[in-house]
Each structure stands twice: as C-alpha cells, then as structure tokens.
C-alpha positions in Angstrom: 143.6 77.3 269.0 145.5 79.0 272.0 144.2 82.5 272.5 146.7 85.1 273.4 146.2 88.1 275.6 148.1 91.1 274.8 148.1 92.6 277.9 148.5 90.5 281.2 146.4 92.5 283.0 142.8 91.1 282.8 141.7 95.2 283.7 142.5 96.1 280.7 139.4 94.0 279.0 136.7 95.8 281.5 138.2 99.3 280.7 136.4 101.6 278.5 137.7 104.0 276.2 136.5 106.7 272.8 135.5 103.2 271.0 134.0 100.9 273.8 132.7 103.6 275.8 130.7 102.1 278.2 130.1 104.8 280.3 128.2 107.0 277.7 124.6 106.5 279.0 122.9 104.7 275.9 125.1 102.3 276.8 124.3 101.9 280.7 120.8 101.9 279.5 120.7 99.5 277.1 123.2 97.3 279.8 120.6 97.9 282.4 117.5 96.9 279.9 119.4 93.7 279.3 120.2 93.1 282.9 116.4 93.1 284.1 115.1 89.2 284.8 118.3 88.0 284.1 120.0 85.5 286.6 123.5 85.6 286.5 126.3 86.8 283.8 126.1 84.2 281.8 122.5 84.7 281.2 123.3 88.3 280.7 126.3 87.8 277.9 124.0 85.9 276.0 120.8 88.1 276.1 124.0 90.9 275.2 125.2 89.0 272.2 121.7 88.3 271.1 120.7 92.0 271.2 123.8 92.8 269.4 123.4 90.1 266.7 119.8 90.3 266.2 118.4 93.4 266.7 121.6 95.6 264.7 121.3 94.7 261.3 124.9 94.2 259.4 125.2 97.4 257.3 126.4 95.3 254.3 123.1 93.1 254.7 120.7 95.8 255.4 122.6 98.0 252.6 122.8 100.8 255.0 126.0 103.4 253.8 126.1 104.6 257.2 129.9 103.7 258.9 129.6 103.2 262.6 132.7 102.8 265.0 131.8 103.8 268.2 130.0 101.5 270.4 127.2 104.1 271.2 127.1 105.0 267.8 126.2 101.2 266.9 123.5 101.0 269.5 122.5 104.6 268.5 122.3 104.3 264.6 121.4 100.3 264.9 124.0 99.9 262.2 127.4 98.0 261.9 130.0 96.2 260.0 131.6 93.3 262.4 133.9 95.4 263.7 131.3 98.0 265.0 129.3 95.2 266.2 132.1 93.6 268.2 132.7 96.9 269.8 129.1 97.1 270.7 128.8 94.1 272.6 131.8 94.8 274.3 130.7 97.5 275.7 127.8 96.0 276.9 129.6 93.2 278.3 132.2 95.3 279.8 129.6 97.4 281.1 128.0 94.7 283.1 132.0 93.5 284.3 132.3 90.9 282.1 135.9 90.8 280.8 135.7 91.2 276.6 138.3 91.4 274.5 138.3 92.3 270.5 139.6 89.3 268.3 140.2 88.8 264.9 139.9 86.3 261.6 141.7 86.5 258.2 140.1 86.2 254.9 139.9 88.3 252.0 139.3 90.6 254.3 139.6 90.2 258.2 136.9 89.6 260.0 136.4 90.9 263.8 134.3 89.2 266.6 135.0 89.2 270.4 135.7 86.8 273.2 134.6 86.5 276.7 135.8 85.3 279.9 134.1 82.5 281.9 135.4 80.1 284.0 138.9 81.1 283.8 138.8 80.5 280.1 138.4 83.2 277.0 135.5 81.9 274.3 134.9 83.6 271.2 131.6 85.3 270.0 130.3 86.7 266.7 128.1 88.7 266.9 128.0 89.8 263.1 124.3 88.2 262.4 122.6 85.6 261.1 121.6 85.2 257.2 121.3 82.4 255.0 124.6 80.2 255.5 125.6 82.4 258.7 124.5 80.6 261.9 126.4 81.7 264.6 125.2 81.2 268.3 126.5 82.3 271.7 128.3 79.2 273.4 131.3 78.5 275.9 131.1 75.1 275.2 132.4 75.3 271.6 132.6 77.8 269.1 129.5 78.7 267.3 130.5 81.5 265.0 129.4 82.7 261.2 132.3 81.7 259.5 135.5 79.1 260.1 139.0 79.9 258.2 140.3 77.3 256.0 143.8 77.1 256.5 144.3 75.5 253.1 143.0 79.5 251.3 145.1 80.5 253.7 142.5 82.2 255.9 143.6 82.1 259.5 142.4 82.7 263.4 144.6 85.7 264.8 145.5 84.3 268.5 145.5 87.4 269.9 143.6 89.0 272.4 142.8 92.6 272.1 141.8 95.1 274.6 141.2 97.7 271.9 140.4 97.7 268.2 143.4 97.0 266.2 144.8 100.4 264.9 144.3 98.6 261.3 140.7 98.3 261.9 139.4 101.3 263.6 141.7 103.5 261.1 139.7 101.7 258.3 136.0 102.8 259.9 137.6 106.0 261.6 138.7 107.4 257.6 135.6 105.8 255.7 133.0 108.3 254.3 130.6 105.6 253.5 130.4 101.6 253.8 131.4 101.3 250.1 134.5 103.4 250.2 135.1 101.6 253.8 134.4 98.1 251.8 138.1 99.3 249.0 139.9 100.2 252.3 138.8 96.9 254.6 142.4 95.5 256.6 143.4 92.6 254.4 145.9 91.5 257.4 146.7 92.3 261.1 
C-alpha cells in the first residue's frame, strides 16, 4: 500500500500540539527513561512502542471506563483505546525527533495505529497490545500489526498520513463520558 502524507512538510510529524504534547514533562521523562542504554533511534522507537504496547493496558481489555486522549493523560492514567495509545507513542517518538505520523484502518469500527520514518521510508506500528489472536510487533521490514483488513468485508487501510488525530477520532474520545458511551459513538469511517 502507498502511504500518503497530508502535509509535505515532514515538520509537521515532529510538532507537538494539546493531543501529542510532547513537551509536558511526563512525557520528557518517560522519553528520557527510554532513551538510557539505548544505541541509536531505532533501538529507541522500539523500546517506545514496546512501553506503549506493553506496559498501557487497552481500556477495552483491561475493562477500565476511563477515556484517555491526551498523550500525557495515557502515560499518566496507563489507560487507552488505540487511538490514545497511538497518540502516546507519538509523543514519545516525536519527543526523541523521530518523525510519527497518526494512521488509520477501517472496520466496524476504524482502528488507529501510527507510522514512523526510517530510512526515507514511513512503516506502520500498532501499538494497541497484545492478547490472544493479537500479535503485533515493531518492524520496518514488514508490517507486524494486530489486525489486517479484508478487502473482501470491505475493511480497508486509509493511505493517509496524519500529523494530528483525525477530527472524527479525537471528537469521539474528546465528547465520551466513559469507554462504553465512547464504544456507541466509535468513527465508523474517515
């Protein structure tokens, strides 16, 4: 599949902003944690994803109500949906300059997970977590991730690149009181 960037300008997947704020400090923190012993960016975006996909239980696994958004809410609470989680590790990625964009699968529902840029080349990550029948893994030489659409359900891969949550998505966790109201009001489509 061709990835798409929406915006040209590669700054745009380093920025931060209210949802992948990687300048709040538990952010820079947990970044810097990360960072120690490790040899190069690589090794860092994979110790990232791994925090993110191991250690912050999916809030529909775990059964936690609690709605998370905001990357340093995530890392705060140790909660998230997909989306929340992929806003997480992009701020940890972004805070350690590795570009990151926000990226986006339909199925019932759709389905968020990021990408990352090595090599001159973007590589998707999902960092939702593992459970029985979810194996995904961090990898730039083929994807790895918990779940691949069948065209033939008509579950898709959205091409595009985002630099920020798409407004269907972060209104969905912005307006929900709890994860099962958030679970009626889930984007069906970008």
């Amino acid at each position: 599949m061709q990835l798409i960037q929406e915006t040209p300008d590669l700054s745009a997947y380093l920025a931060a902003d209210e949802v992948i704020d990687h300048h709040h400090p538990l952010v820079r923190e947990t970044a810097a944690r990360l960072a120690e012993g490790v040899a190069d960016s690589y090794e860092y975006a994979r110790a990232a994803f791994e925090f993110v996909r191991d250690t912050i239980p999916h809030s529909q696994d775990s059964g936690d109500l609690r709605v998370t958004w905001r990357a340093s809410d995530v890392l705060e609470q140790g909660t998230g949906i997909c989306y929340a989680k992929a806003h997480a590790l992009a701020a940890l990625l972004r805070a350690e300059d590795i570009p990151t964009a926000l990226c986006y699968q339909g199925f019932d529902v759709v389905h968020g997970l990021v990408a990352v840029r090595f090599n001159g080349a973007w590589h998707r990550q999902d960092p939702r977590g593992n459970k029985p029948g979810v194996d995904a893994r961090f990898s730039l030489d083929g994807e790895r991730l918990a779940f691949v659409p069948d065209p033939k359900s008509n579950e898709l891969d959205y091409p595009v690149l985002y630099a920020q949550p798409h407004p269907a998505v972060l209104g969905a966790l912005k307006a929900a009181r709890d994860r099962p109201h958030l679970w009626q009001t889930l984007p069906t489509a970008l």
